[in-house]
Backbone as ProteinMPNN parsed JSONL, in Angstrom:
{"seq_chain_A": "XXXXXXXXXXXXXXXXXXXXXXXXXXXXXXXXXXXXXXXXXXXXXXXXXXXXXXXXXXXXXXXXXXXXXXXXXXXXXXXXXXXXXXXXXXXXXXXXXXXXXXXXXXXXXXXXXXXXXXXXXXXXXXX", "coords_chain_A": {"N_chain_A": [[0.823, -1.191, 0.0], [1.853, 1.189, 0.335], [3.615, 1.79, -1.726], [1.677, 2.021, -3.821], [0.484, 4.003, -2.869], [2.289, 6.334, -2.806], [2.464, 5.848, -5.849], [0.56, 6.88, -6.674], [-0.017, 9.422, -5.823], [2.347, 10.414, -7.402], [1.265, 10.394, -10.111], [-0.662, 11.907, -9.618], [-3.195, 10.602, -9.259], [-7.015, 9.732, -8.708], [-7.638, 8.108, -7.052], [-7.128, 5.191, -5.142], [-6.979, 1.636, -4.635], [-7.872, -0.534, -2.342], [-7.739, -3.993, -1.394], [-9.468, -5.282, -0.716], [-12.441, -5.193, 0.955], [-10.81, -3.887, 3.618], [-11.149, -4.504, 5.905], [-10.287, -6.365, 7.577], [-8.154, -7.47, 10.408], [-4.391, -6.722, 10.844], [-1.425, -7.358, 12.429], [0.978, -5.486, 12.787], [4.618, -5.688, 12.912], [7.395, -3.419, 13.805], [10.828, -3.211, 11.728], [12.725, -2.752, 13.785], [11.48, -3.177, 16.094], [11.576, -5.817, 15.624], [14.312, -6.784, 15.58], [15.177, -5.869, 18.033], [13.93, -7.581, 19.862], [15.046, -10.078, 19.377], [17.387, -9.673, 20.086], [16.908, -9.29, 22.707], [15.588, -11.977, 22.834], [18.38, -13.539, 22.713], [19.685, -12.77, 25.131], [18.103, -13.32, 27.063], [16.71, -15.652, 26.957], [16.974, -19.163, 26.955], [15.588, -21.447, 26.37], [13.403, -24.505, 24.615], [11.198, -23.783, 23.659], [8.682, -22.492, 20.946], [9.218, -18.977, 20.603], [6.945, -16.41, 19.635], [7.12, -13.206, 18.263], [5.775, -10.3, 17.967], [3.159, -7.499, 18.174], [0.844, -7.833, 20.118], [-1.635, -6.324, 19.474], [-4.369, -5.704, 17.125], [-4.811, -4.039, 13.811], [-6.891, -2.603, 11.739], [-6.923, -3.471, 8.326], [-7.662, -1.14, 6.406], [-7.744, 1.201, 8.093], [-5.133, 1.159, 8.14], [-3.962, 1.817, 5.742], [-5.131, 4.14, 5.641], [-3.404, 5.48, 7.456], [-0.897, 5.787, 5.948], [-1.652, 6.88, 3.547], [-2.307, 9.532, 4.518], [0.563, 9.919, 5.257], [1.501, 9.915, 3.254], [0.903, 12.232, 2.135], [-1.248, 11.732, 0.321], [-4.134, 13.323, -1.514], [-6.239, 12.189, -2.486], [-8.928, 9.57, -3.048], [-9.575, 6.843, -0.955], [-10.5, 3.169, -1.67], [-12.863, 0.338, -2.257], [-12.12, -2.216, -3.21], [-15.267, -4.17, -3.626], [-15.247, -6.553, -4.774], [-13.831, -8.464, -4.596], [-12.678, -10.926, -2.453], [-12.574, -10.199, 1.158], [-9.786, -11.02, 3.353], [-8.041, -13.039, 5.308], [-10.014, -12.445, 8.589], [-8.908, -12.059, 10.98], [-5.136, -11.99, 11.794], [-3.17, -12.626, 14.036], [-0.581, -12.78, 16.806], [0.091, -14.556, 19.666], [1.706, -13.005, 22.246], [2.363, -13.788, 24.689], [4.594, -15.476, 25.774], [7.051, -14.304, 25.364], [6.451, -11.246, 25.969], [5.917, -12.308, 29.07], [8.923, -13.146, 29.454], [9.761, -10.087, 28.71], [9.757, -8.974, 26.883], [8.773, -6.58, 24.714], [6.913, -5.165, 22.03], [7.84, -1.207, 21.124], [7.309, 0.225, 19.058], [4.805, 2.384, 17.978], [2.051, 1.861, 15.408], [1.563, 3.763, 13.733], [3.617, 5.193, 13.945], [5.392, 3.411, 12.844], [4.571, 2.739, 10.63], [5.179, 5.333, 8.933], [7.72, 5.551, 9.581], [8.433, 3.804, 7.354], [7.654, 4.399, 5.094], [8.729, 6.588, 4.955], [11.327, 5.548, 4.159], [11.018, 4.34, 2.492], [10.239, 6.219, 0.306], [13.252, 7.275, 0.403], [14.432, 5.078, -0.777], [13.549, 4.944, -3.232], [13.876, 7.796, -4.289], [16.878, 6.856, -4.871], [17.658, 5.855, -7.009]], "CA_chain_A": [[0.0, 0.0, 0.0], [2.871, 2.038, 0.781], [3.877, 2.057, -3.472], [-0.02, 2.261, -3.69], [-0.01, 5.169, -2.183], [3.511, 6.778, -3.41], [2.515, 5.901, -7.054], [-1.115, 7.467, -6.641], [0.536, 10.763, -5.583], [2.753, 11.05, -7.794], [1.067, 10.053, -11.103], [-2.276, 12.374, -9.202], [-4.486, 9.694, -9.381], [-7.516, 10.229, -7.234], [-7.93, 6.923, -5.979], [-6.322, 4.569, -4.663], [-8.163, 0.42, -4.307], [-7.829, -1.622, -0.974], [-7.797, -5.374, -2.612], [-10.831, -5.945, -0.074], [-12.867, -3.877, 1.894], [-10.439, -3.144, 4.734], [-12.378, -5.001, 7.23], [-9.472, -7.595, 8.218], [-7.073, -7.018, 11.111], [-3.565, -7.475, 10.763], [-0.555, -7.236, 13.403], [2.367, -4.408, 12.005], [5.583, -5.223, 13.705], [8.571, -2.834, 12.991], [11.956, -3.991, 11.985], [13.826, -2.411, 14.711], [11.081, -4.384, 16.839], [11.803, -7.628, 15.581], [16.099, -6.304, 15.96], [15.337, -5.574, 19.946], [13.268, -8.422, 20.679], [16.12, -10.519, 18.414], [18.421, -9.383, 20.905], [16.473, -9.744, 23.968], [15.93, -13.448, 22.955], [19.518, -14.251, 22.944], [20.326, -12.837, 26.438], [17.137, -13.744, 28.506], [15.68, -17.201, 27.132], [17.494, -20.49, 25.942], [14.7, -22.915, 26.135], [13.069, -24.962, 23.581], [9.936, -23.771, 23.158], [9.047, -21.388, 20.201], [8.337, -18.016, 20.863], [6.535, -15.378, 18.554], [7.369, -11.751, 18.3], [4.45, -9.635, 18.014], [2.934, -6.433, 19.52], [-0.013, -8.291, 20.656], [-2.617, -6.096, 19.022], [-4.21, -5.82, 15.617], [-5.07, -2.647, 13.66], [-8.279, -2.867, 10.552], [-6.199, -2.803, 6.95], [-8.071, 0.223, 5.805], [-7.125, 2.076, 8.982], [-3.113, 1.605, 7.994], [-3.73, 2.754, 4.735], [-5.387, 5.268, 5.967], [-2.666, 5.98, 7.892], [-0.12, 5.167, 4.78], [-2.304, 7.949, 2.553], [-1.896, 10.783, 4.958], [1.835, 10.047, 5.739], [2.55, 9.942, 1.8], [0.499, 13.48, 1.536], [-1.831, 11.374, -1.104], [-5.258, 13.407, -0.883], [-7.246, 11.318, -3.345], [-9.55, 8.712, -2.171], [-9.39, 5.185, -0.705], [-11.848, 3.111, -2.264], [-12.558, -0.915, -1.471], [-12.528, -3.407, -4.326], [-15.658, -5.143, -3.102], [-15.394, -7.747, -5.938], [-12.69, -8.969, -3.925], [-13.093, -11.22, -0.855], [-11.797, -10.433, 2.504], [-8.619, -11.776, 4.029], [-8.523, -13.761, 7.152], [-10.285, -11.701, 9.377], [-7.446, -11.874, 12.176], [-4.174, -12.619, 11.935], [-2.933, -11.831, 15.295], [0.376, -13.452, 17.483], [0.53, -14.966, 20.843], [3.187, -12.831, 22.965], [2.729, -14.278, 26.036], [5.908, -15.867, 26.448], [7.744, -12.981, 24.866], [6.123, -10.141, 27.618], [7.008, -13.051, 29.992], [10.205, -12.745, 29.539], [10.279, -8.957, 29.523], [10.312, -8.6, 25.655], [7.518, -5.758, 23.93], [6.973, -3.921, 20.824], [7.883, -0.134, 21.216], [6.876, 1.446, 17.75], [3.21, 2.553, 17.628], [1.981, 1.153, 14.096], [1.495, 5.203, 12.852], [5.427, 5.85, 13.402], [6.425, 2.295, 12.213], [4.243, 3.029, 8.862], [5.7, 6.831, 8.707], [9.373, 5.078, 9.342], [8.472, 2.95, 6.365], [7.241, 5.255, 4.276], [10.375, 7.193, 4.407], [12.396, 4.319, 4.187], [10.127, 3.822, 0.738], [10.528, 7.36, -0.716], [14.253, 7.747, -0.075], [15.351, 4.173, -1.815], [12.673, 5.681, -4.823], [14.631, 9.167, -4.651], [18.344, 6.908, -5.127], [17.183, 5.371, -8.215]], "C_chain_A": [[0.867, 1.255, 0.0], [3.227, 2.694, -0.965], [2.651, 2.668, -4.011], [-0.148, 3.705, -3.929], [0.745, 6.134, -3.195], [2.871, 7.107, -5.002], [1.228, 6.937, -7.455], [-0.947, 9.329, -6.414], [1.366, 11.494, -6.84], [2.621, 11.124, -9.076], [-0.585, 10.805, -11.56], [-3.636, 11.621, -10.118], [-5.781, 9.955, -8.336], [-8.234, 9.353, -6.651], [-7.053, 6.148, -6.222], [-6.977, 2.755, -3.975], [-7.348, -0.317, -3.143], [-8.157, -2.807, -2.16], [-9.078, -6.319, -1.714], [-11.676, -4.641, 0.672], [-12.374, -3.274, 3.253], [-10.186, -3.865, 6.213], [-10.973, -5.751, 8.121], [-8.668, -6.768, 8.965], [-6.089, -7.93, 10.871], [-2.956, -6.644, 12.186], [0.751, -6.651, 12.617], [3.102, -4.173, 13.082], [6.998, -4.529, 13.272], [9.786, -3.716, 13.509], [12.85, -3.712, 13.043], [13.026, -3.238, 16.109], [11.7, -5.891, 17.394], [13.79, -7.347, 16.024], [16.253, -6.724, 17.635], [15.115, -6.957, 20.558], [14.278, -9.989, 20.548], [17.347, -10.938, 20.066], [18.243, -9.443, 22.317], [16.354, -10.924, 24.012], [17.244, -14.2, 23.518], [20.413, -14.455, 24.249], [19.523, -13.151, 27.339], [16.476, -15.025, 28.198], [16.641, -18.485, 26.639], [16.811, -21.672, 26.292], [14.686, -23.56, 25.058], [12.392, -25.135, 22.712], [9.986, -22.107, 22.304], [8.229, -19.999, 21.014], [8.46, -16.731, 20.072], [6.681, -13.903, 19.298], [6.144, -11.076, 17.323], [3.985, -8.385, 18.801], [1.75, -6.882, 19.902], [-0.925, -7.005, 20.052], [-2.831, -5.418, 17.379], [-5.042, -4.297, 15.082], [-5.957, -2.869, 11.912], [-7.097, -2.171, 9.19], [-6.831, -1.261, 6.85], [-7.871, 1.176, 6.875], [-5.513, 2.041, 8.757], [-3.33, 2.318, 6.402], [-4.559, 4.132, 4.471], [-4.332, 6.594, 6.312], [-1.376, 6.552, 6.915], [-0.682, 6.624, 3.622], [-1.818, 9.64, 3.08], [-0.46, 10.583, 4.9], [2.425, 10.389, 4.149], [1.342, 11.8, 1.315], [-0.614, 13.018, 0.421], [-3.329, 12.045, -0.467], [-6.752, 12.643, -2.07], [-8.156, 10.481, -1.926], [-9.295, 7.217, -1.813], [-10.608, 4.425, -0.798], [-11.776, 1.616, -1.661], [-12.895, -1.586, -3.058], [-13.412, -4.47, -3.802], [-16.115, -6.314, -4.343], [-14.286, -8.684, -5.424], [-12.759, -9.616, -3.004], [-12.689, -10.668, -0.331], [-10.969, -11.007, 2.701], [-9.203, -12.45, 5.244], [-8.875, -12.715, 7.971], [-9.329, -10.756, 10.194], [-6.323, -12.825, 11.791], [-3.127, -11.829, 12.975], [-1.977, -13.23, 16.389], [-0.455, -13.626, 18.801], [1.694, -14.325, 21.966], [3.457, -12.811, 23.773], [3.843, -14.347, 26.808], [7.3, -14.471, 26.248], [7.506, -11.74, 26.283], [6.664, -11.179, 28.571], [8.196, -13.068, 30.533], [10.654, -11.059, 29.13], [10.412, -8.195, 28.469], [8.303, -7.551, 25.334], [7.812, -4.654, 22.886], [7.41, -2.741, 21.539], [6.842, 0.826, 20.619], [5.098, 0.801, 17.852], [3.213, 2.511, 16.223], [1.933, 2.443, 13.602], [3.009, 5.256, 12.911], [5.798, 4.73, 12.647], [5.941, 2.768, 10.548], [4.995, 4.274, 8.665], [7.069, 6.24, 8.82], [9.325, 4.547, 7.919], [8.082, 4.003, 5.473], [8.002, 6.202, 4.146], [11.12, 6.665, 3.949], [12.326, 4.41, 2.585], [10.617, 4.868, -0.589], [11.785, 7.566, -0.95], [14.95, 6.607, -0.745], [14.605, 4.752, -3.23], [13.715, 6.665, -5.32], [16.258, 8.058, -5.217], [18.536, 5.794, -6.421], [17.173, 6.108, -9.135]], "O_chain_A": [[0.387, 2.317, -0.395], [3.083, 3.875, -1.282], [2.662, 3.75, -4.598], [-0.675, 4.36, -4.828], [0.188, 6.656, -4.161], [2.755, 8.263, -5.412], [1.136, 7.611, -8.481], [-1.701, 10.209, -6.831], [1.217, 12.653, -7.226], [3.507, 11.756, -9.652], [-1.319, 10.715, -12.544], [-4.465, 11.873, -10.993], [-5.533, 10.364, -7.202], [-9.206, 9.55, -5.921], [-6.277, 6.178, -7.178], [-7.406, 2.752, -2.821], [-6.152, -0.581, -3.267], [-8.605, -2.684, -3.299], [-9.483, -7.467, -1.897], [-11.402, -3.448, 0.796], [-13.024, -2.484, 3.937], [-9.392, -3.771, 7.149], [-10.839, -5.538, 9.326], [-8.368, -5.633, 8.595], [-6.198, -9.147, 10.714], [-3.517, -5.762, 12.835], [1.442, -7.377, 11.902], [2.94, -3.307, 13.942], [7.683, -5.095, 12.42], [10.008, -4.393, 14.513], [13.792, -4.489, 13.202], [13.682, -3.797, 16.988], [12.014, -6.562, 18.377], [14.254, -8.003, 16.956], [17.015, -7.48, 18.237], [15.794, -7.453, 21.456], [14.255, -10.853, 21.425], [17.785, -11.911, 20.678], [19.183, -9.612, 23.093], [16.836, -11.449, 25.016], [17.3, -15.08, 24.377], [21.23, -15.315, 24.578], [19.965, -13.317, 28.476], [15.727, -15.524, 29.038], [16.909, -18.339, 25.447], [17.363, -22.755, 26.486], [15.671, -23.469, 24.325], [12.387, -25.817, 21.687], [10.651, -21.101, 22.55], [7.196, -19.944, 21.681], [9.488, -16.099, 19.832], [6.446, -13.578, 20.462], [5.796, -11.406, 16.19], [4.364, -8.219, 19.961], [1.219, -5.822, 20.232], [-0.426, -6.242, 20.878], [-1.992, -4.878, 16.658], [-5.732, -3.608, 15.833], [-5.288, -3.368, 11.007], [-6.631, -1.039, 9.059], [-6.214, -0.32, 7.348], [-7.814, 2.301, 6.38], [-4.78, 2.911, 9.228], [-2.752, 3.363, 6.105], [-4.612, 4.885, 3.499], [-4.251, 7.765, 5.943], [-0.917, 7.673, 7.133], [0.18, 7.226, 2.983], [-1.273, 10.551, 2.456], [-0.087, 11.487, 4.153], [3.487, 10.957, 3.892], [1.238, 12.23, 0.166], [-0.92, 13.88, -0.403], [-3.787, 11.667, 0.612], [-7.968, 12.828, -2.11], [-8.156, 10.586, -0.7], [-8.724, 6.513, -2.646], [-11.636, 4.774, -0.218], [-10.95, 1.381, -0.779], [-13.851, -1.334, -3.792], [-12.911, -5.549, -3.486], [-17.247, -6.724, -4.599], [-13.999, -9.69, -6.073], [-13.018, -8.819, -2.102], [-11.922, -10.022, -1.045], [-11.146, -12.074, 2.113], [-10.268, -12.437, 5.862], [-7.96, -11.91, 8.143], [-9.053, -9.557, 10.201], [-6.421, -14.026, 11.539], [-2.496, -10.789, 12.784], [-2.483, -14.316, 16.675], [-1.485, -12.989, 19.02], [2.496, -15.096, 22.492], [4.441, -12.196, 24.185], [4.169, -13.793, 27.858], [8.154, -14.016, 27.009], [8.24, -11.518, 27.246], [7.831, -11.029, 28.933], [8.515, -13.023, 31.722], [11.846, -10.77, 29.237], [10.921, -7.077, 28.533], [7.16, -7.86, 25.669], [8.577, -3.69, 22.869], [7.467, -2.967, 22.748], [6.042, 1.648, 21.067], [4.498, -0.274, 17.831], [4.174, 3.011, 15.64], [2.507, 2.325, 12.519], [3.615, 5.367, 11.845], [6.567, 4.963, 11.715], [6.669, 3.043, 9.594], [5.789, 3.967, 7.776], [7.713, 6.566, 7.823], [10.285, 4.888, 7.228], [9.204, 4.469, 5.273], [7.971, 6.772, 3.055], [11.817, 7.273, 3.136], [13.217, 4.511, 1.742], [11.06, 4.661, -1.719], [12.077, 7.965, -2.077], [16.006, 6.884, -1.314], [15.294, 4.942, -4.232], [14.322, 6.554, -6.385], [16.84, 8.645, -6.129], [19.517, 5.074, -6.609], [16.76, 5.724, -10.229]]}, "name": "protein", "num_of_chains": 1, "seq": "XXXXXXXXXXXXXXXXXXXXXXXXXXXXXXXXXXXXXXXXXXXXXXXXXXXXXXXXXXXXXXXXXXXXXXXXXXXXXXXXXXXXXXXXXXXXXXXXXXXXXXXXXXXXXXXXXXXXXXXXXXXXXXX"}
């Protein structure tokens, strides 16, 4: 959504299609997340059992590219391809054992998308 978005801006398109209506929650963990929690594994657990990295809560697609639209300045519209199913509703971790041991997301999913979405424009700009 992030290109989505980018390409929709800069080609002033004035929409922009979700590939469903939105509806589904996903779980957006940033990479400096998964880095920390990486690194908290190695010095606080050596069991045997797996354990998922996750921020334990999930955020409605069409609310990140919501988020994803403003951050790229795109003021068109966001529309829903309802010819499209739905995704899995939820797709949402376990991070029980993770908090357990002492490990938790940081990045709120608006800065991680706004990190990414810089990230996005300045490999575009070195092209």
């Amino acid at each position: 959504m992030i290109a989505k978005c980018q390409h929709a801006k800069v080609t002033g398109a004035s929409d922009v299609k979700l590939c469903d209506l939105g509806t589904p929650q996903r779980e957006f963990l940033d990479i400096d997340d998964v880095y920390d929690a990486m690194v908290h594994m190695i010095c606080a657990y050596s069991g045997k059992e797996c354990i998922t990295m996750g921020t334990g809560s999930e955020v409605a697609v069409a609310e990140a590219v919501s988020t994803v639209a403003k951050v790229a300045a795109f003021t068109g519209c966001v529309v829903s391809d309802v010819s499209k199913p739905d995704g899995t509703p939820h797709e949402f971790l376990d991070v029980n054992r993770l908090s357990a041991l002492g490990g938790t997301a940081r990045t709120a999913v608006d800065d991680g998308l706004q990190l990414s979405y810089r990230w996005f424009h300045e490999q575009g700009k070195r092209r």
